[in-house]
N, C-alpha and C positions, 0 to 999 in steps of 0.2 A: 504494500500500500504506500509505503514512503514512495516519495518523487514524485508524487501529483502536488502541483499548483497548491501553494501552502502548506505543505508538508514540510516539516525536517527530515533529511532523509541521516539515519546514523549508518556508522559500521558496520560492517557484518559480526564481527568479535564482538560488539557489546550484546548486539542483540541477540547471537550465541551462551554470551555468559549468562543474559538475562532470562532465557528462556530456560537452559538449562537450569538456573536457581529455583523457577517455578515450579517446574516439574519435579524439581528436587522434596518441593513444599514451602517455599517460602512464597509469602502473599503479594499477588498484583499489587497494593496499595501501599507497602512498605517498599518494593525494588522502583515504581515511580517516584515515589519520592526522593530515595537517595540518588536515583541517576535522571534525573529532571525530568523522564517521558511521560506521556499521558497515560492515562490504562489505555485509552483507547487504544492504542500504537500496539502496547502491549498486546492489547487482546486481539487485534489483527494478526501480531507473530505466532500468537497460540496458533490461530485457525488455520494458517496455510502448514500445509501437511510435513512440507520440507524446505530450511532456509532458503533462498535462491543459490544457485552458486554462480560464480563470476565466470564471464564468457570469456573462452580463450581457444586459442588455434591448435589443431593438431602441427605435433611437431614436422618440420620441412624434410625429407628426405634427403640424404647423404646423396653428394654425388657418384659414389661408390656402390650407392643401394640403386643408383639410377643406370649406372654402367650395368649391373649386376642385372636387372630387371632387362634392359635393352639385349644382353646377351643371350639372355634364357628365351626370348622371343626371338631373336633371329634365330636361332636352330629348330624353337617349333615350328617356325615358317618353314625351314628347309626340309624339314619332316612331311609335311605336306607338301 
């Protein structure tokens, strides 16, 4: 829910640590107050099933994996 227009959007790590304390048993209304969120925020993080996780790229092939890959094709070709 954070990133819409008026939101604060926090960290991933807090809102990891704070989700985790809830579940641990500690109350919505003591973990806002010590790290200044709303419950509301809070109660948004309960409800999505899994934190987001940050988008990132698969790693780039080696040029040795690209050699490697170009080689084992030309011989299938020659195979047919």
């Amino acid at each position: 829910m954070s990133g819409k227009k008026g939101m604060k959007k926090y960290p991933a790590g807090i809102r990891e640590e704070v989700v985790s304390r809830i579940r641990a048993g500690e109350s919505q209304r003591a973990l806002s107050q010590e790290y200044g969120i709303s419950r509301w925020a809070i109660h948004c993080w309960l409800k999505e099933s899994v934190l987001p996780k940050t988008r990132g790229r698969k790693p780039a092939k080696t040029l040795a994996e690209y050699k490697y890959e170009n080689k084992r094709l030309k011989m299938e070709n020659e195979l047919l």
